[in-house]
N, C-alpha and C positions, 0 to 999 in steps of 0.2 A: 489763743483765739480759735473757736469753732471755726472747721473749714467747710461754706457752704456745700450743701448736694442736693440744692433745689437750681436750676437755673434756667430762668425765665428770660427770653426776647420781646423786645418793645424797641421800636421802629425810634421813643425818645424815651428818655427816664427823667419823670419829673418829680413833683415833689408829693403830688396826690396818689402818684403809682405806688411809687417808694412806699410809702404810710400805710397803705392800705397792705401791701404783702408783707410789709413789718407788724401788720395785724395776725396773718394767715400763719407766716412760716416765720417768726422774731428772726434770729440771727443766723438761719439755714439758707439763705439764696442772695441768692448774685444776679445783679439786674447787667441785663447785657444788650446794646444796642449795634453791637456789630457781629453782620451776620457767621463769617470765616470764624470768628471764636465762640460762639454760641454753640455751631454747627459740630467744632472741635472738642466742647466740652463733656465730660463724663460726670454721668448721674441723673440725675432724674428733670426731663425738660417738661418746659409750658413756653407756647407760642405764643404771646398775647399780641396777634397780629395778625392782618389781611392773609400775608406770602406762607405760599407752597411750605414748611420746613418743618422740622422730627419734632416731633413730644407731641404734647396734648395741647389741641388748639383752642382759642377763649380769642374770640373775633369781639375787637377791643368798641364799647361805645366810644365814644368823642370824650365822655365828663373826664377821662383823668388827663387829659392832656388839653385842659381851657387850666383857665383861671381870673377867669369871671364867673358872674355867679347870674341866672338865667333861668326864667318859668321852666318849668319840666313838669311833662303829663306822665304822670305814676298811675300802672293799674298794673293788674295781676298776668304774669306772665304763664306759658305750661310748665307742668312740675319737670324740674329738672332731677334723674336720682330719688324719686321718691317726695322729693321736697319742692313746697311751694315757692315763688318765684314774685319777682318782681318786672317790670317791663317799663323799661324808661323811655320816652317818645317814640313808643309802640316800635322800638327794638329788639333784634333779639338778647336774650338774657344774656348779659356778662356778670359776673359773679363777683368782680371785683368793685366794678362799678356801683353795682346797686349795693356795695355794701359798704362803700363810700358815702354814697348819697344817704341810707341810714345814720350810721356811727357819725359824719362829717356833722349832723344834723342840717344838713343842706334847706332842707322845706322851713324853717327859721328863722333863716337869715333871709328869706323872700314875704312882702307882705303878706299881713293875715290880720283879720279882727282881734284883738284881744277880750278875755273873760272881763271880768269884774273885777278885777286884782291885774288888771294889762299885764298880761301875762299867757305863753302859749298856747288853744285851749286844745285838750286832747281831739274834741271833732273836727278840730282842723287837719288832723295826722292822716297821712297815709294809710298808715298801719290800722287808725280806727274805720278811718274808711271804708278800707279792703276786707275788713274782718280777720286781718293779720297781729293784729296787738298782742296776743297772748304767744305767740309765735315765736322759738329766740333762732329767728331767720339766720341771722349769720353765724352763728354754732352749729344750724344745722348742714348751711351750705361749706363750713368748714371741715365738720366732718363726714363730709359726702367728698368734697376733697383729694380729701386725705386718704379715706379709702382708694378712689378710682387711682389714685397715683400710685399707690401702695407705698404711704408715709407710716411712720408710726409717729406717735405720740406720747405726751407726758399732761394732756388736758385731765384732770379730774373734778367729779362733782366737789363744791363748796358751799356750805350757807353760814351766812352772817347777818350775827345782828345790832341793827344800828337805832336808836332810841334817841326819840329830841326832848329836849326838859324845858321846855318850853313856860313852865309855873313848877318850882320843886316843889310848892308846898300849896296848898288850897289855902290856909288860913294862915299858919304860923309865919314867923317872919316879914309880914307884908304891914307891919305898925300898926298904931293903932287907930289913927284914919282911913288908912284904906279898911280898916276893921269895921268900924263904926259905921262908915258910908255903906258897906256891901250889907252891915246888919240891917240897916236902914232901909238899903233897895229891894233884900228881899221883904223885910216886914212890908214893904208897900205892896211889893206882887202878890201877898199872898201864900208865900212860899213857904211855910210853917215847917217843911221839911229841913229848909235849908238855917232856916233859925236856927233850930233844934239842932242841927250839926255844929254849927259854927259855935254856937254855946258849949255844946259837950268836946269840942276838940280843945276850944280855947281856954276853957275854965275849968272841967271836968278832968281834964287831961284824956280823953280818946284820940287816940293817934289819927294822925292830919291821913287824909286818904291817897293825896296826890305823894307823900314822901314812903314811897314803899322799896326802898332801895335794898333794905332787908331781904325780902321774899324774892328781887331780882336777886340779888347774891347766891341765895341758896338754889337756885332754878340753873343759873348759869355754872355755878361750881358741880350740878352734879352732872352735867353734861358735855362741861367743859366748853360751852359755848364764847368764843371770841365777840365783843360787845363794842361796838361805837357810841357813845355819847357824845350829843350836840347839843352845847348849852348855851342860853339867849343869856347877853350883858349888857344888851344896851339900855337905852331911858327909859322909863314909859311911853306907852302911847297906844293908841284907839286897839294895834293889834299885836302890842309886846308887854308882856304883863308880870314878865319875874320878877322877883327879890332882887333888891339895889344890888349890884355886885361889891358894895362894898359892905356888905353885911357877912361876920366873922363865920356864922352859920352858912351862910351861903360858899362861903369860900373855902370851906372845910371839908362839903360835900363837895366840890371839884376836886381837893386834894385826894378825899377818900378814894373817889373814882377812876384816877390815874393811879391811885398804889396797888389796884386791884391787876393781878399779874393778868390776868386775861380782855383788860379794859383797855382803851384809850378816850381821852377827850379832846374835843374838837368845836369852832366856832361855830354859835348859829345864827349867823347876821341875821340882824332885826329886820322885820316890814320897811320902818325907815330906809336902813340905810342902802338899801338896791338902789335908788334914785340920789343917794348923797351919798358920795366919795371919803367925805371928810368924815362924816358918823361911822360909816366900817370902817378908816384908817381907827379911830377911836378906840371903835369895839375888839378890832384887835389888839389895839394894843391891851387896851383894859385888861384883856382875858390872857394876854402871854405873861401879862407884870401878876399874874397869881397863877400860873402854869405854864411855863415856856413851850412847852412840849404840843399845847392847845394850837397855837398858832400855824401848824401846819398843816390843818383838816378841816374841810368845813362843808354846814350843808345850810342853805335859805332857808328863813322861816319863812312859813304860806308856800315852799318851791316857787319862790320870785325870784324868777332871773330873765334873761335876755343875751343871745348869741349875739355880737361877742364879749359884747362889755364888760359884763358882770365874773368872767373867767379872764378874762385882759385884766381887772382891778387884783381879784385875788392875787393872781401870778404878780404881780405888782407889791403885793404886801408880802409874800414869800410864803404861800397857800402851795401845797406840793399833794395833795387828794380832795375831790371834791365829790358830794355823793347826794347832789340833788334833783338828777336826771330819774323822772318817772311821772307820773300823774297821780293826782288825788283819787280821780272819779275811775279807773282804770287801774283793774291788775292788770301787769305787760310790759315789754320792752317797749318804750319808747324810742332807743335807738335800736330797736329791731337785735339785741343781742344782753346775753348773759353771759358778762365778762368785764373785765376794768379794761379800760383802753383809755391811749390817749387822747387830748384834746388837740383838732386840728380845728389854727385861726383860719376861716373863710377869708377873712378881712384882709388876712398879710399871707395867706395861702402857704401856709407853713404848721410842722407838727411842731406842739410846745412839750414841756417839762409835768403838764398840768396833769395828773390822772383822774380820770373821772371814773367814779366807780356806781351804777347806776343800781336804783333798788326797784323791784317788780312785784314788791303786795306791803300795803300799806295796811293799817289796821283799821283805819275810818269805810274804804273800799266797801269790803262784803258785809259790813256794818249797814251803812246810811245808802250808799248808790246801789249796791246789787241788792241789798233788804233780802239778804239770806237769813236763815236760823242757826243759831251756833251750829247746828250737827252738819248743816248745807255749807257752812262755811269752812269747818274743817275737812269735808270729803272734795272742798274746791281744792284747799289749800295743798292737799295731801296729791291729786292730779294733777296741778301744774307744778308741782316740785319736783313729782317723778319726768316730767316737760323736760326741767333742767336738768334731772339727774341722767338723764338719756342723753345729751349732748354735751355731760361731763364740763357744765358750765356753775355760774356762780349765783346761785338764788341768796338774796340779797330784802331783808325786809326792814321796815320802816314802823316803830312803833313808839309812843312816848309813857312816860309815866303816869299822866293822866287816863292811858286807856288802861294799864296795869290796874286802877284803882280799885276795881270791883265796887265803882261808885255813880251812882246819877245813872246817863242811858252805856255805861261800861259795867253796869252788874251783870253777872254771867257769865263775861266776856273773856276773863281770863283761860280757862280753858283754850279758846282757839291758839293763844299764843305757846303755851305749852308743850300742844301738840306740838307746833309747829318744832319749835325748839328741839324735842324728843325727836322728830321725824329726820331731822335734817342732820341730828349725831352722826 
């Protein structure tokens, strides 16, 4: 067992303190509440306390030592080290605290209007607020840190990518009613284009545009990029639209996916079942009885969820990464950091087993809400990577097969993603 050489004083040692410097320093420090052996200790100290005593002092807010949960006015504090700051009930900056109250996702679990999909909306964030979103605050205030301490480290930059299948296929597999009605709906619109496709994929044989798992393979093998898949199984409905999971096709490509040595697959609960218990007990099971391996990753379809429930249910079904912390309308930390951490329940004021691993640029993003141009979006893309690649954190995107399509308003588009992929080798 590593023998701590951080050791830190705190007046008590709870369980929010605990957590948060199991964030900073994992298994390097030693929480210590009496002052004669703190005092006695050799290597590298922190005061997180009022009193007079050696190391580096971090004059502690209140939040790690409640366990309630309580309004708090968040605004922008002075830079601390170079780096921007947080200020919690116009306090001065604790480092630990505010990065608590980020990562804990504290502003969540206190009311807030819900979007259109009740669900958290980014303008309600701090972070969007502040004009801090694009910020991976606690990476940076980690290694600012680490320097002032004179720690070293073993942080390195990371990118990964994670892709939802949300429809594998535009046409094929989805029978021949759903065929016939969609031929119908567009001949009503007007949609001559989309006739014309549906015709030539289905009858013609032109390859379905949404099943391009092909050209993902060749893209990821020559860069050796590591791939998350998250595939929807549940019933239909107004905003779940795949292929029956019990179609031989459809199950074939989960199989492929997981045999692909650099892939994993993972659940992507339905619109449904956030709001019913019993439809995600379903969905998972569905999807481990054609891939055991599936049943331990998952990310929301639409990112529907809510603190704590919907991480309480998973951890319930034996869900051990979760990776749907980020916003649609928003590249950025949502929990103010680029990094996997765990999930601490507000509710039972305890760290769980759960990993959440958050992604910070979606594909829809610099598309539909910032209405950049492919070359604007890739010189974004390429700046906020080098964001994380300075704080030796984990740039983490969010893409599905439908935007791979080079089809409808995704023609063009694949470039952006490529880049990305190439950048992030």
């Amino acid at each position: 067992m590593t023998q701590p050489d951080i050791f830190v004083f705190a007046q008590e040692a709870t369980s929010r303190l605990t957590y948060v410097l199991d964030l900073f320093f994992g298994n390097r420090f030693a929480l210590i509440s009496n002052v004669d052996v703190y005092q006695s200790a050799t290597g590298i100290k922190i005061n997180y306390s009022d009193q007079q005593l050696p190391g580096y002092q971090i004059i502690p807010n209140s939040l790690l030592f409640e366990s309630n949960l309580r309004e708090i006015n968040v605004g922008v504090g002075p830079d601390w080290f170079n780096c921007s700051t947080l200020s919690l009930d116009d306090k001065p900056f604790d480092v630990f605290a505010s990065a608590f109250y980020l990562v804990s996702r504290y502003e969540e679990y206190l009311p807030f209007e819900p979007d259109d999909h009740n669900r958290f909306p980014a303008k309600a964030s701090c972070l969007v607020k502040l004009g801090l979103i694009r910020k991976p605050m606690v990476n940076q205030w980690r290694k600012a840190l680490y320097k002032e301490l004179g720690l070293s480290h073993d942080f390195k930059f990371e990118y990964l990518s994670t892709i939802d299948v949300d429809q594998a296929w535009k046409y094929h597999n989805k029978g021949f009613l759903r065929n016939l009605g969609g031929l119908w709906r567009d001949w009503r619109s007007g949609d001559n284009d989309l006739v014309s496709q549906r015709i030539d994929v289905l009858i013609k044989g032109r390859p379905d545009p949404f099943y391009n798992f092909d050209y993902q393979d060749k893209l990821h093998n020559q860069f050796g990029t590591t791939v998350k898949y998250f595939v929807q199984v549940g019933k239909r409905g107004d905003y779940d639209k795949n292929t029956d999971s019990g179609n031989q096709s459809f199950q074939s490509l989960i199989h492929r996916l997981v045999r692909h040595e650099q892939c994993s697959v993972g659940l992507h609960p339905s619109y449904q079942s956030n709001s019913e218990f019993h439809i995600l007990l379903q969905e998972h099971q569905t999807i481990t009885a054609i891939e055991p391996s599936a049943g331990v990753i998952s990310r929301q379809h639409f990112l529907k969820h809510r603190f704590p429930v919907t991480y309480q249910r998973l951890i319930q079904l034996g869900v051990r990464e979760e990776y749907t912390l980020g916003y649609t309308s928003h590249s950025g930390f949502r929990a103010g950091i680029a990094d996997r951490f765990y999930f601490f329940d507000l509710e039972n004021n305890e760290k769980t087993d759960l990993l959440l691993v958050p992604f910070c640029y979606m594909d829809i993003t610099p598309l539909h809400y910032d209405k950049l141009s492919l070359e604007q979006a890739i010189d974004d893309m390429k700046r906020f990577m080098d964001e994380v690649r300075s704080v030796d954190g984990l740039f983490c995107s969010l893409w599905h097969n439908e935007s791979l399509s080079d089809d409808g308003r995704w023609q063009g588009w694949r470039p952006l993603y490529e880049e990305m992929v190439a950048y992030g080798e």
